[in-house]
GUSESE-725131 format. One record per residue: residue number from 1; residue in one letter; x, y, z of N, C-alpha, C in turn. Coordinates in nm, 2 decimals. Example, Ala and Ser with C-alpha at 12.3 -4.5 7.8 and 13.67 -1.06 7.14 Angstrom:
<atom 1; 'A'; <1.32; -0.57; 0.78>; <1.23; -0.45; 0.78>; <1.32; -0.33; 0.78>>
<atom 2; 'S'; <1.28; -0.22; 0.71>; <1.37; -0.11; 0.71>; <1.29; 0.00; 0.79>>
% end
This chain:
<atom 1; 'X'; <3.67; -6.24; 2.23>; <3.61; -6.23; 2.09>; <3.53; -6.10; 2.08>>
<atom 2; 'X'; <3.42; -6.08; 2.16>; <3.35; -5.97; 2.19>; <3.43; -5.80; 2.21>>
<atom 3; 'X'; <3.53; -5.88; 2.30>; <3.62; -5.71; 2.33>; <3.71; -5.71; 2.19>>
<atom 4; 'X'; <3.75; -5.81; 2.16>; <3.83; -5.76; 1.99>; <3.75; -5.71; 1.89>>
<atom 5; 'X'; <3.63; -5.72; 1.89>; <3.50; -5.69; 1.78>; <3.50; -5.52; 1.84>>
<atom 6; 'X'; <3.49; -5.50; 1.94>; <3.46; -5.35; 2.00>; <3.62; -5.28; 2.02>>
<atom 7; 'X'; <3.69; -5.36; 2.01>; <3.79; -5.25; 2.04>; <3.84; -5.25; 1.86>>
<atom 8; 'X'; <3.78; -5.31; 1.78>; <3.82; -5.29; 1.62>; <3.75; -5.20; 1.60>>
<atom 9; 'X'; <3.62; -5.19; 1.63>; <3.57; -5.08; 1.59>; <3.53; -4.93; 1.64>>
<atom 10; 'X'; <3.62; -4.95; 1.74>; <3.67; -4.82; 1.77>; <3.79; -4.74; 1.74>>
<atom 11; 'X'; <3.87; -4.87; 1.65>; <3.97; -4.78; 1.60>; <3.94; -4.76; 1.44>>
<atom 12; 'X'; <3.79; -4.82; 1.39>; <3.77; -4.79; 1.32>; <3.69; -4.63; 1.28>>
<atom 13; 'X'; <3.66; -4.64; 1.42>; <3.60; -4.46; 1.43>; <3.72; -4.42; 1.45>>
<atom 14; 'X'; <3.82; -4.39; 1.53>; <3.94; -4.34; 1.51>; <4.01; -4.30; 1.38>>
<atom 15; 'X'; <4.00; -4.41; 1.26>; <4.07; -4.41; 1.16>; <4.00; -4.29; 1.08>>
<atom 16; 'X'; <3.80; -4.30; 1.07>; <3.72; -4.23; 1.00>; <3.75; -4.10; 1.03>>
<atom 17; 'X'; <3.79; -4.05; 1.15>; <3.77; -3.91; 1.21>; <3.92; -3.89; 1.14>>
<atom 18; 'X'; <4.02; -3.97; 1.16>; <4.15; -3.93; 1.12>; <4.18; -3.91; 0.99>>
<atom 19; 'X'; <4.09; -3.94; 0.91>; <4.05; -3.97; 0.70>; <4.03; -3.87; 0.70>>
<atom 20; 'X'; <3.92; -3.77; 0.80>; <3.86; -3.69; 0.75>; <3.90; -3.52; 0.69>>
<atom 21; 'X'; <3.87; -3.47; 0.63>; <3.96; -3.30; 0.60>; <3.90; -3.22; 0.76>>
<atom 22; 'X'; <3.98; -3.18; 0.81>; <3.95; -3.08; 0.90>; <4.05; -2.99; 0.89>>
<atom 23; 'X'; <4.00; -2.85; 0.95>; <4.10; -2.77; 0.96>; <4.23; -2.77; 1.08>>
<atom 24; 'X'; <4.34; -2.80; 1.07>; <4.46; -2.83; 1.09>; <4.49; -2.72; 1.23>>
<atom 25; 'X'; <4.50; -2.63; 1.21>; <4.51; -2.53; 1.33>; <4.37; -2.56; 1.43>>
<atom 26; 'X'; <4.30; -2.54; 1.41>; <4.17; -2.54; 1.49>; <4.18; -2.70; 1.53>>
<atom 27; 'X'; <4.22; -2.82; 1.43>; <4.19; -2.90; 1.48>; <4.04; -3.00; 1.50>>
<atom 28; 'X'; <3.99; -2.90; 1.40>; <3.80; -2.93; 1.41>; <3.80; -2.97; 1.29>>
<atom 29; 'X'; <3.66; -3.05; 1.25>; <3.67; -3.09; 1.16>; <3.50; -3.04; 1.17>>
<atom 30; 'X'; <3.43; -3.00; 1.05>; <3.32; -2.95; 1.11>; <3.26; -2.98; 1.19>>
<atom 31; 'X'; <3.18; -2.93; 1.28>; <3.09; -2.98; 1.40>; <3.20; -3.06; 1.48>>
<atom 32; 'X'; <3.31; -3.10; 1.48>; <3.37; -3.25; 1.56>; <3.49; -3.18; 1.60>>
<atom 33; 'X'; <3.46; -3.15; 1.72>; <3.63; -3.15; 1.82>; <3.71; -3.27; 1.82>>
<atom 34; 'X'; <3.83; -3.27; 1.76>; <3.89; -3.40; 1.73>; <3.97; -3.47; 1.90>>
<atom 35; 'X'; <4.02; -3.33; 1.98>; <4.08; -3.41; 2.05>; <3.96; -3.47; 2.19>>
<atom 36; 'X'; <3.83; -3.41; 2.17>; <3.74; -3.46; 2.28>; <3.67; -3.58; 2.21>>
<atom 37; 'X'; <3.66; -3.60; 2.06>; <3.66; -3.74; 2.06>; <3.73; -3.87; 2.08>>
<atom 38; 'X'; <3.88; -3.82; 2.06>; <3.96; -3.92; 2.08>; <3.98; -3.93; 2.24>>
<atom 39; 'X'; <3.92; -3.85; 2.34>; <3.91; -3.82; 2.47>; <3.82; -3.99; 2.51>>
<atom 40; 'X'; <3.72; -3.96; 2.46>; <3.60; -4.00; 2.45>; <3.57; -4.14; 2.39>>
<atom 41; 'X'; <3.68; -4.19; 2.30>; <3.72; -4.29; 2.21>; <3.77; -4.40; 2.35>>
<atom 42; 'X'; <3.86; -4.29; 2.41>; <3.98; -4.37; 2.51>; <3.91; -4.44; 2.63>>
<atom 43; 'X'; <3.82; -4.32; 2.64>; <3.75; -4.36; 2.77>; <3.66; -4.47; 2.78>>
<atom 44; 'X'; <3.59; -4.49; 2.68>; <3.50; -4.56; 2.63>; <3.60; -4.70; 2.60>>
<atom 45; 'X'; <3.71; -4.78; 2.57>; <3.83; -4.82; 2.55>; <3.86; -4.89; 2.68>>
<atom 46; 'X'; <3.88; -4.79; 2.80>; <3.90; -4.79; 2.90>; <3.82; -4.85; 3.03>>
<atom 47; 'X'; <3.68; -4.81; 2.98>; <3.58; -4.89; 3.07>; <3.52; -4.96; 3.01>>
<atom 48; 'X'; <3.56; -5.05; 2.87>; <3.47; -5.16; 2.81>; <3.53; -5.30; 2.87>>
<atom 49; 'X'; <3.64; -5.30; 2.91>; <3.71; -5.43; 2.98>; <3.68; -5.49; 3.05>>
<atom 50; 'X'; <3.63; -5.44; 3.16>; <3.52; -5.44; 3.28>; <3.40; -5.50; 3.26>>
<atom 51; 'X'; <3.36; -5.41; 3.15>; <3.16; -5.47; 3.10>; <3.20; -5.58; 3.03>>
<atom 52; 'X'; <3.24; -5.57; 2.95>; <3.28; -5.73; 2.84>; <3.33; -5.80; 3.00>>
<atom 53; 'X'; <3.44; -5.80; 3.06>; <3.47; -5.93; 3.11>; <3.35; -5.96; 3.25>>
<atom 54; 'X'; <3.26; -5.86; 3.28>; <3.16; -5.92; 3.36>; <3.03; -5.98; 3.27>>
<atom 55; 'X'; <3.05; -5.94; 3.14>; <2.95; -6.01; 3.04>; <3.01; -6.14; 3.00>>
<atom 56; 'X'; <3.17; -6.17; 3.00>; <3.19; -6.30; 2.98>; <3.23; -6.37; 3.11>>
<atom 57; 'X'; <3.20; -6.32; 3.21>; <3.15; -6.44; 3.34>; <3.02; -6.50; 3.34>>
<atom 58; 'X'; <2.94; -6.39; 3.31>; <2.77; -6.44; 3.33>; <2.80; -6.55; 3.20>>
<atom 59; 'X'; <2.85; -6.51; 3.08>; <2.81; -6.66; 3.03>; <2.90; -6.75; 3.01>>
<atom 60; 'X'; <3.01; -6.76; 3.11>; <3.11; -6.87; 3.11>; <3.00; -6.94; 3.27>>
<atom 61; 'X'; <2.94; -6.81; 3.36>; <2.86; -6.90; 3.48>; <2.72; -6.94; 3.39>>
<atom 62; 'X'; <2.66; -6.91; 3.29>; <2.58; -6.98; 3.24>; <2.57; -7.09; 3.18>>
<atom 63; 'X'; <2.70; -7.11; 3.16>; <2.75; -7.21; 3.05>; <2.76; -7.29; 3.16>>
<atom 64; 'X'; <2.85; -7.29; 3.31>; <2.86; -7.33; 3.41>; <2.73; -7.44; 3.45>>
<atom 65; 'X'; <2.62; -7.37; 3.46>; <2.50; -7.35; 3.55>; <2.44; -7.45; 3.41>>
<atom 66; 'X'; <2.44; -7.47; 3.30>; <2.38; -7.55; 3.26>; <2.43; -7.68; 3.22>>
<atom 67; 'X'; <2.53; -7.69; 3.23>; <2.62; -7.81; 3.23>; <2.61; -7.88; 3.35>>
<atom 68; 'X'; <2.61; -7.85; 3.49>; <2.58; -7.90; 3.56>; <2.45; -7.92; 3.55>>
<atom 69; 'X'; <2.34; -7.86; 3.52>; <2.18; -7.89; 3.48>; <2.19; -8.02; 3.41>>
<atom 70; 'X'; <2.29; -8.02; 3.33>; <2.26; -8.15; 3.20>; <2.35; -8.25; 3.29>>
<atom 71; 'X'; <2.45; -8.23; 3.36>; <2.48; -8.34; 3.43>; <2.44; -8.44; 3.49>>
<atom 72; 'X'; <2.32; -8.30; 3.59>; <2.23; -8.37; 3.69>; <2.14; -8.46; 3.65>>
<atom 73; 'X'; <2.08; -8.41; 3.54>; <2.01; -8.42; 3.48>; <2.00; -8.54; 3.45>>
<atom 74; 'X'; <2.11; -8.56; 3.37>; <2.15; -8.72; 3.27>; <2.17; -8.78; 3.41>>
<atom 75; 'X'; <2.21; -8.76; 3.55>; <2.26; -8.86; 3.68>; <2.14; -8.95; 3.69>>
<atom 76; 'X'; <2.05; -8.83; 3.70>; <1.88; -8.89; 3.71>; <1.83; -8.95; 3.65>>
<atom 77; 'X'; <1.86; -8.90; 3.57>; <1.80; -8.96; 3.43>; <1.86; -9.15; 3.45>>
<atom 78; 'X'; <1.98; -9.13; 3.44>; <2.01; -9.30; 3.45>; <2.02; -9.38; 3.54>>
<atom 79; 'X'; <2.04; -9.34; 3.70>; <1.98; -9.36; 3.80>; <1.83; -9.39; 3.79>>
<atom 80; 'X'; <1.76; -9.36; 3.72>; <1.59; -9.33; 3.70>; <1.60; -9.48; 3.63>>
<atom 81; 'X'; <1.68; -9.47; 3.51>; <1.65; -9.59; 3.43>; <1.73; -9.75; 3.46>>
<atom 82; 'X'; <1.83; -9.74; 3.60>; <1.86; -9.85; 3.63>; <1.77; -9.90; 3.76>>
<atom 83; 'X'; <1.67; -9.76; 3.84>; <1.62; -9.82; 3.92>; <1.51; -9.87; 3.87>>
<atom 84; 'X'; <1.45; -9.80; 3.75>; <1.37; -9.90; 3.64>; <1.39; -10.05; 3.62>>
<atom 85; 'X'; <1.51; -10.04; 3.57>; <1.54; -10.16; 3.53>; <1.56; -10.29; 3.62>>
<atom 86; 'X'; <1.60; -10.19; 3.75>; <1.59; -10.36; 3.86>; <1.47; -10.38; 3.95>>
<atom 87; 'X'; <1.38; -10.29; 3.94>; <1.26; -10.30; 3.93>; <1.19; -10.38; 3.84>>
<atom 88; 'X'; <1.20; -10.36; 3.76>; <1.15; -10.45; 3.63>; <1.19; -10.60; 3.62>>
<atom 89; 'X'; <1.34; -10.62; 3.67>; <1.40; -10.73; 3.67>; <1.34; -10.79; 3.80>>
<atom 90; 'X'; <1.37; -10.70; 3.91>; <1.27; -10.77; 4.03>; <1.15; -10.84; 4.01>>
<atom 91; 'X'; <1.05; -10.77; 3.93>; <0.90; -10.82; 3.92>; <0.93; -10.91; 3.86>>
<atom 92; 'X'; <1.03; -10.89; 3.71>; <1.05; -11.03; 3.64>; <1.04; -11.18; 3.71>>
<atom 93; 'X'; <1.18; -11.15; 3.80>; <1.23; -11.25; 3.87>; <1.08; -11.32; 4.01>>
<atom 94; 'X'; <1.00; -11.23; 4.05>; <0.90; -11.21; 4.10>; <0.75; -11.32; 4.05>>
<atom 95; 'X'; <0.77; -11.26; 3.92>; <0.67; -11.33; 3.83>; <0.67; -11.47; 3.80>>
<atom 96; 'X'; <0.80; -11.44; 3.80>; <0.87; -11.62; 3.73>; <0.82; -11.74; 3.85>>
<atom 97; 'X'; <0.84; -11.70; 3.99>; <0.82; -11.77; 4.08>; <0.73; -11.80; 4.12>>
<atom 98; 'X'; <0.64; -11.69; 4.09>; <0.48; -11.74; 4.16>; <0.42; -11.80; 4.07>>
<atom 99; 'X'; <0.50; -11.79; 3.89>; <0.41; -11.87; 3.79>; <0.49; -11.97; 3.84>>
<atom 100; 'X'; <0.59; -12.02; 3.88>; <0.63; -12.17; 3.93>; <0.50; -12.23; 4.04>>
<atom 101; 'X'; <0.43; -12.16; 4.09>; <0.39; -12.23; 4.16>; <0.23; -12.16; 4.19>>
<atom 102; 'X'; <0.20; -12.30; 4.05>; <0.10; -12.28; 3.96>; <-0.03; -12.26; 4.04>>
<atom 103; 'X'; <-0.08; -12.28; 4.19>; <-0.19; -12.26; 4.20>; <-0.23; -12.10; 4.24>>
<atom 104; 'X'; <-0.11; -12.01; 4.24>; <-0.17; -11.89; 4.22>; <-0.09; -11.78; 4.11>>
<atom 105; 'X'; <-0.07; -11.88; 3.96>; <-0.08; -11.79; 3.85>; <-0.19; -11.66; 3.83>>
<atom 106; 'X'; <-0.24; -11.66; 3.85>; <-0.28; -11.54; 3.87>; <-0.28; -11.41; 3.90>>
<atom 107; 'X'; <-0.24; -11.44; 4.06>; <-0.18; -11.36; 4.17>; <-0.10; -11.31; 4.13>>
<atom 108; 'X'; <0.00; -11.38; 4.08>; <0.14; -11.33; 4.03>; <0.11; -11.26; 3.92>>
<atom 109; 'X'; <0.04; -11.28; 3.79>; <0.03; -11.22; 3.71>; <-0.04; -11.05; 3.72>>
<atom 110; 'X'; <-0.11; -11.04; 3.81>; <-0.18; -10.91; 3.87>; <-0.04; -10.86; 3.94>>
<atom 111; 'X'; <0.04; -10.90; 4.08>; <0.11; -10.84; 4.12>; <0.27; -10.82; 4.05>>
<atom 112; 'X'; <0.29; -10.87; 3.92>; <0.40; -10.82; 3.83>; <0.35; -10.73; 3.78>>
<atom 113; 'X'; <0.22; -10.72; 3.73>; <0.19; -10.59; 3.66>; <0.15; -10.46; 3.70>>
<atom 114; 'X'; <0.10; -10.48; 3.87>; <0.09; -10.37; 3.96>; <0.23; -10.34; 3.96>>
<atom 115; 'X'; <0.36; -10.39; 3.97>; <0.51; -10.34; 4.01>; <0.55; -10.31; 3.89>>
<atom 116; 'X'; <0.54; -10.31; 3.76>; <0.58; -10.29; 3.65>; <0.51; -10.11; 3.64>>
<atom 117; 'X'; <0.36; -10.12; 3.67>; <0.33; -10.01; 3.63>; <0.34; -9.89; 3.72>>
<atom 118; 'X'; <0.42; -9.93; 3.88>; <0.46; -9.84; 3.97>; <0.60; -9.85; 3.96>>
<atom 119; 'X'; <0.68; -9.92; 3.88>; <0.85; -9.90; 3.84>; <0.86; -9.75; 3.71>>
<atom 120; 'X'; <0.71; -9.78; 3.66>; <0.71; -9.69; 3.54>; <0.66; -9.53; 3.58>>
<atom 121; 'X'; <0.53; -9.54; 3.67>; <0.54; -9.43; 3.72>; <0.66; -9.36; 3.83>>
<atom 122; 'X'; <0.70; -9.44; 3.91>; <0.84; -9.42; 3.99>; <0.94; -9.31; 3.87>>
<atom 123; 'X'; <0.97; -9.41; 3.80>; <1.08; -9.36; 3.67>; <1.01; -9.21; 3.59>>
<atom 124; 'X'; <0.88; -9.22; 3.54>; <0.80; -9.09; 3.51>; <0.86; -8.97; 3.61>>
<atom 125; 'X'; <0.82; -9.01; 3.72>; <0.82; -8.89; 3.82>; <0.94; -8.85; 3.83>>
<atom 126; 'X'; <1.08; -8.94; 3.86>; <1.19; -8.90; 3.87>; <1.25; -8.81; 3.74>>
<atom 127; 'X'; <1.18; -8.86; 3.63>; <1.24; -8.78; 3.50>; <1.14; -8.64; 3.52>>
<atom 128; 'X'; <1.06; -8.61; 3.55>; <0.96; -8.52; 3.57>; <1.03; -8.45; 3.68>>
<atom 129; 'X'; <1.08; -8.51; 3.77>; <1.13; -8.43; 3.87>; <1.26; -8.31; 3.79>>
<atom 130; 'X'; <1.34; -8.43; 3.78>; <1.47; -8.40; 3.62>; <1.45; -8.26; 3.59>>
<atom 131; 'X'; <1.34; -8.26; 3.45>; <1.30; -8.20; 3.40>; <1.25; -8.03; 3.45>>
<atom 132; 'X'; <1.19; -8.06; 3.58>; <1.14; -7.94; 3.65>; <1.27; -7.86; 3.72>>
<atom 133; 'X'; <1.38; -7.91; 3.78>; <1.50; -7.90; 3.79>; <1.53; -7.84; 3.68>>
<atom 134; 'X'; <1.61; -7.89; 3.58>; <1.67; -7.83; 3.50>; <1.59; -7.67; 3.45>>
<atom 135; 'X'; <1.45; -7.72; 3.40>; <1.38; -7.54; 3.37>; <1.40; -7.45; 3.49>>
<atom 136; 'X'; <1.41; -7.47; 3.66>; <1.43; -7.42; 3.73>; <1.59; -7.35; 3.71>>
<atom 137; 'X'; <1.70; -7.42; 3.68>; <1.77; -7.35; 3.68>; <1.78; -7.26; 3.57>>
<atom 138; 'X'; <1.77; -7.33; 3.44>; <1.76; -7.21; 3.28>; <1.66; -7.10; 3.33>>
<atom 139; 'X'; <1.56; -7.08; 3.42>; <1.49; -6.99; 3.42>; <1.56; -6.86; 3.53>>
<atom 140; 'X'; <1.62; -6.90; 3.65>; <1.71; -6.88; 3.69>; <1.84; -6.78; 3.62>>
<atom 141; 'X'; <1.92; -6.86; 3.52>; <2.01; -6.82; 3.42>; <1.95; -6.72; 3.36>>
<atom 142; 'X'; <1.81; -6.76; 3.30>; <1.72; -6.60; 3.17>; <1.72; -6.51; 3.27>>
<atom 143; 'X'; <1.71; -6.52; 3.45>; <1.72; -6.39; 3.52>; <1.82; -6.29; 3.53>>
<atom 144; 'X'; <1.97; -6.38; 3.54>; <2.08; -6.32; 3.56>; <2.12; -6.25; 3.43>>
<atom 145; 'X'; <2.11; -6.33; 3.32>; <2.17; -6.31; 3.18>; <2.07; -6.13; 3.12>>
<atom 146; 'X'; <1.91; -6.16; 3.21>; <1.83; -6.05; 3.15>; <1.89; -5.90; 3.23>>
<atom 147; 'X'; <1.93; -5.95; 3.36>; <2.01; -5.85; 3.46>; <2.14; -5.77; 3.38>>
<atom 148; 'X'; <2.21; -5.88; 3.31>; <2.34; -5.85; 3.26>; <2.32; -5.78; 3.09>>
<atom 149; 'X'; <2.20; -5.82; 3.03>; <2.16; -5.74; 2.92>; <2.10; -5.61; 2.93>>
<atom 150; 'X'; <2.05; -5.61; 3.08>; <1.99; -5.46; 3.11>; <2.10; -5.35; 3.13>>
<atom 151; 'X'; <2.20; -5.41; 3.21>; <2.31; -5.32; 3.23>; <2.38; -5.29; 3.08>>
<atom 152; 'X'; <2.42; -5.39; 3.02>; <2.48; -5.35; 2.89>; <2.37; -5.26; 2.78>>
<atom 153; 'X'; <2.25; -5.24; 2.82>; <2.17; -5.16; 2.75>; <2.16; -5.04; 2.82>>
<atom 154; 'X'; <2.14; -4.99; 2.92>; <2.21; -4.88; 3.00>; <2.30; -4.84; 3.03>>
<atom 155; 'X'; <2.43; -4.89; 2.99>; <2.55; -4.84; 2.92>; <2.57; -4.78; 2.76>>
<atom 156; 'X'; <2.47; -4.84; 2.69>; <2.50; -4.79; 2.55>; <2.43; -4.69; 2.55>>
<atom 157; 'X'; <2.28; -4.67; 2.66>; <2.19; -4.54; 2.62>; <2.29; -4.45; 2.67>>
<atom 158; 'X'; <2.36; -4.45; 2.75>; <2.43; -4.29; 2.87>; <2.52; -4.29; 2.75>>
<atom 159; 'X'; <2.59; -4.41; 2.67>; <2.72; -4.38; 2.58>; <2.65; -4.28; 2.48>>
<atom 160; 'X'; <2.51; -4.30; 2.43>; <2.42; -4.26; 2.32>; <2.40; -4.12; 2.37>>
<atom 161; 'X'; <2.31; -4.09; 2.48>; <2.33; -3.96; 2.54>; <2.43; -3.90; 2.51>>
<atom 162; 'X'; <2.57; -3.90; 2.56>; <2.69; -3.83; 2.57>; <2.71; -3.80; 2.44>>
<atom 163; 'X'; <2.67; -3.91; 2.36>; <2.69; -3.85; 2.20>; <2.61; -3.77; 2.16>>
<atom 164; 'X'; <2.47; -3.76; 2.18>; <2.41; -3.68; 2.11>; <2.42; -3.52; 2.20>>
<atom 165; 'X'; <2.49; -3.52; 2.32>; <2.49; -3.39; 2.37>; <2.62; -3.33; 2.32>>
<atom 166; 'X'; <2.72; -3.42; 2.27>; <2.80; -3.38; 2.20>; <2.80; -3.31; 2.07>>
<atom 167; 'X'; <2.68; -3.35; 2.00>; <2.65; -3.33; 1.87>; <2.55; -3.20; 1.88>>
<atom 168; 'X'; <2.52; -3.14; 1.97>; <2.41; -3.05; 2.07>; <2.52; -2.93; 2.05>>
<atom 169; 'X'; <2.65; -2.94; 2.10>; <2.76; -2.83; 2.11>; <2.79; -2.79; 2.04>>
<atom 170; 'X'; <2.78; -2.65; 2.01>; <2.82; -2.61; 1.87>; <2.94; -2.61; 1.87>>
<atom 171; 'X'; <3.05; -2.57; 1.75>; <3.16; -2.60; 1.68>; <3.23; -2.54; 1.76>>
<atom 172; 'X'; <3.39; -2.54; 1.79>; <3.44; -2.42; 1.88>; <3.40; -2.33; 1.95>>
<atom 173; 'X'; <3.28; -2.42; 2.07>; <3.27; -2.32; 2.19>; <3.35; -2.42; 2.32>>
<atom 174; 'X'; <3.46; -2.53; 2.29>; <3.55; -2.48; 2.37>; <3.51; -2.60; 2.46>>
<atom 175; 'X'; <3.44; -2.68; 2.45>; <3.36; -2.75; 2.56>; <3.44; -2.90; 2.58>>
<atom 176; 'X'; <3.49; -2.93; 2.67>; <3.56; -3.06; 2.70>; <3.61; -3.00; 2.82>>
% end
């Protein structure tokens, strides 16, 4: 999608320079050597396939890298909430029995509620765990993806240089 967006619009500079009136023998069109831009068009054409397809790994591996984040994530996550839950059913089941046997209602009622509120911190933690996990990897990803924007930003300044030293050369001194 990206390389068809860039390679349209390079034949849209192609087409502009080709619109344009230049002189036919010379081949110049003022200031613009026609065949060192279309040199220059090609090459640029040439080594974009490369950058785009290592820009669309980083985000087919980012896309990768957080799918498994959310995988894991959700594993935990409901692992988290069925060990909750048979925790909770434990104490239930727990509670039930020692209120059957009524001379230490009490007891029971203190130690369901100590296990209830260590099923809840247990489950806290493991989602907190979760959670610390997954920002570890997206922060991870902001590394690689900032690596892969830096390179494609130092490709466009050297492309931007070459242009403006091109625009530097005066008309028919011959230079390619």
């Amino acid at each position: 999608m990206i390389t068809i967006e860039i390679l349209q619009l390079l034949k849209q500079l192609e087409e502009l320079v080709e619109n344009t009136k230049y002189i036919a023998l010379l081949k110049l069109t003022i200031g613009l050597d026609h065949d060192e831009f279309f040199v220059l068009v090609n090459r640029i054409r040439a080594s974009l396939p490369e950058d785009v397809k290592r820009a669309s790994n980083v985000t087919r591996e980012r896309d990768r890298i957080l799918e498994t984040a959310r995988d894991e994530a959700n594993h935990i996550i409901e692992e988290s909430k069925a060990e909750a839950a048979r925790i909770l059913e434990e104490a239930r089941l727990q509670a039930q029995r020692m209120v059957d046997q009524s001379e230490i209602v009490m007891m029971a009622k203190e130690q369901a509620q100590h296990i209830v509120t260590s099923a809840r911190e247990d489950a806290r933690q493991i989602r907190r765990g979760a959670d610390e996990y997954a920002r570890d990897v997206l922060n991870n990803l902001e590394a690689v993806l900032a690596k892969a924007i830096g390179t494609i930003q130092r490709g466009k300044e050297t492309l931007e240089e070459s242009l403006r030293e091109e625009e530097r050369v005066p008309a028919g001194t011959g230079r390619g």
